[in-house]
C-alpha positions as CSV (number, residue, x, y, z in Angstrom):
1,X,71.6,-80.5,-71.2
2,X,71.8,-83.6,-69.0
3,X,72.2,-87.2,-69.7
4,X,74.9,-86.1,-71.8
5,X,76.0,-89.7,-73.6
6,X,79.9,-88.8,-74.3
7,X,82.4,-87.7,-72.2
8,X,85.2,-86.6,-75.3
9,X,84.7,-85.5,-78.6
10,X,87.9,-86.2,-81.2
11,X,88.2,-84.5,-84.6
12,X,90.0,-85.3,-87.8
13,X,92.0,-82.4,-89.0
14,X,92.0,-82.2,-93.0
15,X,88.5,-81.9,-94.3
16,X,87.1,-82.1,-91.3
17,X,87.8,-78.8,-89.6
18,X,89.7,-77.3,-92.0
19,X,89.2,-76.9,-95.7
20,X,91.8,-78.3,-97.1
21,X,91.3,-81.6,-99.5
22,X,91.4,-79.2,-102.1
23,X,94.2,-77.4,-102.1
24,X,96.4,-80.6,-100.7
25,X,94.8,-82.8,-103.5
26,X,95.9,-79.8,-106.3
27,X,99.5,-79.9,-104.8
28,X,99.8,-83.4,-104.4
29,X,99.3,-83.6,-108.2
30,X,101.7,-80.9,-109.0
31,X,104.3,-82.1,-106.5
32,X,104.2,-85.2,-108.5
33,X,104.1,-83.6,-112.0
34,X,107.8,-82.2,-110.5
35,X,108.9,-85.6,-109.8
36,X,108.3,-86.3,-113.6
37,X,105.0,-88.1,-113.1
38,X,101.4,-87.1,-114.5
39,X,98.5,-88.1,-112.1
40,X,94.6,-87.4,-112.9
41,X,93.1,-85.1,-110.1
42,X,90.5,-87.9,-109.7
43,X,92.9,-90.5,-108.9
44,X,94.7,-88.7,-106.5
45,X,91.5,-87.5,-104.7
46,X,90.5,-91.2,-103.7
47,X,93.8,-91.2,-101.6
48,X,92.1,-89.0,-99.2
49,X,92.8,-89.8,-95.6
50,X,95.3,-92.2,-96.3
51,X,98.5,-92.3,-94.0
52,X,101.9,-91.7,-96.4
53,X,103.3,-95.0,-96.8
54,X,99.9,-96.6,-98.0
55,X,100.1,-93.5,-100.0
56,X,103.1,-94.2,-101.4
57,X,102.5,-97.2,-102.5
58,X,99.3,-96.6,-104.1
59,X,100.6,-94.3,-106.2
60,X,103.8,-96.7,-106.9
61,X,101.5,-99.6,-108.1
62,X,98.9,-96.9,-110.4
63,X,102.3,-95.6,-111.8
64,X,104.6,-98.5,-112.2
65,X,107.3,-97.0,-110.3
66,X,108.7,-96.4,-106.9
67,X,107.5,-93.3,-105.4
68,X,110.0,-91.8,-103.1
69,X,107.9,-90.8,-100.1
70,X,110.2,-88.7,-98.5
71,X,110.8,-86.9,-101.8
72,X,107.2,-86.3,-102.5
73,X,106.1,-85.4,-99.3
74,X,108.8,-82.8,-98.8
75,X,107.7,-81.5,-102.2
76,X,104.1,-82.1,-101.3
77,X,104.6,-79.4,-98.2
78,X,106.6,-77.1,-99.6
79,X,103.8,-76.4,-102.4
80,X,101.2,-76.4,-99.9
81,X,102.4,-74.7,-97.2
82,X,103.5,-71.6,-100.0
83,X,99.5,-72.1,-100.0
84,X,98.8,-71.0,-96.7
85,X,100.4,-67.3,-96.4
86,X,96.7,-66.2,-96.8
87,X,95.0,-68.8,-94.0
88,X,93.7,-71.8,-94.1
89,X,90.0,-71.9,-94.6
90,X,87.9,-73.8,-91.9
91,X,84.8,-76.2,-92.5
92,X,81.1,-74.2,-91.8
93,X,80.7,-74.1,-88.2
94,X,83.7,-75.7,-87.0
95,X,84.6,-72.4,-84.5
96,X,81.3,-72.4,-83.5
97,X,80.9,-76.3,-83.0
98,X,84.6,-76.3,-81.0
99,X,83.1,-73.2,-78.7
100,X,79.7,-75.2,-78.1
101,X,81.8,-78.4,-76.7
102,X,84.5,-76.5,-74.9
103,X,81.2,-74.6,-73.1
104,X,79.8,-78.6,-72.3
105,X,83.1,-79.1,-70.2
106,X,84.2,-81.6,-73.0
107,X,87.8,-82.4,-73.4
108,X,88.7,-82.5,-77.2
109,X,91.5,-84.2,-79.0
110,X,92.6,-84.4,-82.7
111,X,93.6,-88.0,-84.7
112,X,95.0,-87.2,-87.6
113,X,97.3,-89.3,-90.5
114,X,99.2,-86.1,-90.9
115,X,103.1,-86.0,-89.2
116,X,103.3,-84.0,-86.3
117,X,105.2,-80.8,-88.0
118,X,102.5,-80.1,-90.7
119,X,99.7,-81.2,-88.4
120,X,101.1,-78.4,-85.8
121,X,101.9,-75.5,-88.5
122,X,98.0,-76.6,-90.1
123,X,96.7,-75.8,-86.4
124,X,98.8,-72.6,-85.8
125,X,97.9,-70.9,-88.8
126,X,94.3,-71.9,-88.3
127,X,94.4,-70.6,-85.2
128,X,93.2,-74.1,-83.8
129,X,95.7,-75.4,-81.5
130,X,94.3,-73.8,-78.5
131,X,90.8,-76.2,-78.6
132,X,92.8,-79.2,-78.0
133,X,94.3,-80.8,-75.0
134,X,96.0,-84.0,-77.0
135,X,97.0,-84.3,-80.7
136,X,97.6,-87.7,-82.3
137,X,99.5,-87.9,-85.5
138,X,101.2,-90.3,-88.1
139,X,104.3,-90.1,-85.5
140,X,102.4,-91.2,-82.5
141,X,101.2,-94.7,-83.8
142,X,102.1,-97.8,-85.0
143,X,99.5,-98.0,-87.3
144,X,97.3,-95.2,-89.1
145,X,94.2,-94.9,-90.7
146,X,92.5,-97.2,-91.3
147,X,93.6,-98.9,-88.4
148,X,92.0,-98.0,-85.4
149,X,95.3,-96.8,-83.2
150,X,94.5,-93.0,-83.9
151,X,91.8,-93.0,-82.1
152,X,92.2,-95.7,-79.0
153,X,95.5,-93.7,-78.4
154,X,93.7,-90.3,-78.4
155,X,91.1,-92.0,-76.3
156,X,93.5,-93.1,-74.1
157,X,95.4,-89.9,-73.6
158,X,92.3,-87.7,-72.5
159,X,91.3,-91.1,-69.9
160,X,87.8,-91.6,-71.6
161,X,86.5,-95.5,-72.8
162,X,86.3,-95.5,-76.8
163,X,82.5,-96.0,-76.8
164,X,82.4,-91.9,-74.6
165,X,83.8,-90.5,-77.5
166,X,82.1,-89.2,-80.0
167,X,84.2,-88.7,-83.4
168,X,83.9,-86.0,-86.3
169,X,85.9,-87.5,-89.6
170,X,85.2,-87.2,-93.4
171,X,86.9,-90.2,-95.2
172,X,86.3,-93.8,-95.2
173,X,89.3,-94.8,-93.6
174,X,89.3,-92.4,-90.5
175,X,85.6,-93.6,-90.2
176,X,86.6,-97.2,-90.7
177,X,89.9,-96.4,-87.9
178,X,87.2,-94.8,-85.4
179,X,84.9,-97.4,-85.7
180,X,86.7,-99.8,-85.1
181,X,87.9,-98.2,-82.1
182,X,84.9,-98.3,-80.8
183,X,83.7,-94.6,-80.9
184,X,80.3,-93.2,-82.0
185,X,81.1,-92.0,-85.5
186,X,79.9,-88.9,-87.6
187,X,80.9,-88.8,-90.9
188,X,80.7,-85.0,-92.7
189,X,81.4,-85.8,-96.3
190,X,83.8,-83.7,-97.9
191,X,84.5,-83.2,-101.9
192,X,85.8,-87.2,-102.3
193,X,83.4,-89.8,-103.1
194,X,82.6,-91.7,-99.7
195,X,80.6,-95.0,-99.0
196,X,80.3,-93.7,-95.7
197,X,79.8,-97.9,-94.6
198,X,81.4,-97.6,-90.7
199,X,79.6,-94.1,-89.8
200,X,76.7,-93.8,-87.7
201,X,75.5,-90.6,-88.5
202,X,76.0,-88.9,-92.1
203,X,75.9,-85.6,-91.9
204,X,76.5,-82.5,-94.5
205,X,77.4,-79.9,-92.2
206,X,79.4,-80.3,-88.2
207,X,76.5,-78.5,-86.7
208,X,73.9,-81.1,-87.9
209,X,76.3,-83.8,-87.5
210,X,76.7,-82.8,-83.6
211,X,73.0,-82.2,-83.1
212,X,71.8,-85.5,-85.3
213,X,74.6,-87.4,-82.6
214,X,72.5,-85.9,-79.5
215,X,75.9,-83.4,-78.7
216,X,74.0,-80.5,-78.8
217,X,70.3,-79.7,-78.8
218,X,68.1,-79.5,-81.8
């Protein structure tokens, strides 16, 4: 393939590559049921790729209380993570699309709003850590999702311009953070209701996302 128009590709984790939103939206709801709080499924689902503290205060303003963070997200992971003793299921293709770039030559990085420790125990137990040279988390950034620091820093770590890189998200905000970054944006919806406004290509699968971005032949 020549005339190949990016020179890095960076992922989102949750809902992206790995099936997830699900699960993490189902615990999320229960880990706040054990705080003594009752949230509708469908209100906690539009949180999706939302960094904790914006989180947190989402949640804080729909309830009309303070929502410890620290206490829910240690919750939070301990429900999910009691989730994962049978794998973590991974998005349709996403081996197979991570093989197909790694064979390009194309250095890959992750930019996710997850903290470092559950980001690296999501990518060892998906077996996914290996297809990565950098990973970007809530810990590595001033500002997350939405913001566009995700994905200039990961950007910056692998030495490639923001326009090279070609990014793979499935929320609004990590669209919205890549775009403004400057990268070439494919959005794969997942199970929450997107706009999909700061994408360039909308996609229902990775593999027709990568081929409709000219990453990989037709």
């Amino acid at each position: 393939m020549t005339d190949m128009p990016y020179d890095a590709v960076i992922f989102d984790l949750d809902g992206t590559l790995i099936d997830t939103e699900q699960l993490c939206n189902a615990t999320g709801v229960e880990a706040l049921r054990e705080m003594g709080h009752e949230v509708a499924l469908s209100f906690f689902e539009t949180l999706a790729g939302i960094h904790d503290a914006e989180r947190a205060r989402l949640l804080s303003a729909h309830l009309g209380t303070t929502i410890d963070s620290d206490r829910f997200n240690a919750i939070w992971d301990r429900l999910t993570y009691a989730q994962f003793g049978a794998g973590i299921p991974l998005k349709p293709g996403a081996v197979a699309l991570l093989g197909r770039i790694d064979a390009l030559g194309l250095p890959m990085a992750l930019a996710t709003s997850s903290r470092r420790a559950p980001a690296q125990a999501k990518l060892a137990v998906a077996d996914l850590a290996r297809w990565f040279r950098k990973v970007v988390t809530f810990d590595d950034v001033a500002q997350a999702k939405p913001a566009p620091d995700p994905y200039l820093l990961a950007a910056a770590w692998l030495g490639v311009a923001p326009a090279r890189c070609l990014v793979f998200e499935d929320s609004d905000p990590g669209a919205q953070a890549a775009a403004a970054a400057g990268c070439r944006v494919v959005q794969v919806r997942d199970m929450h209701h997107s706009h999909c406004r700061h994408a360039d290509i909308i996609a229902d699968t990775l593999m027709a996302g990568a081929i409709a971005a000219g990453l990989l032949p037709a």
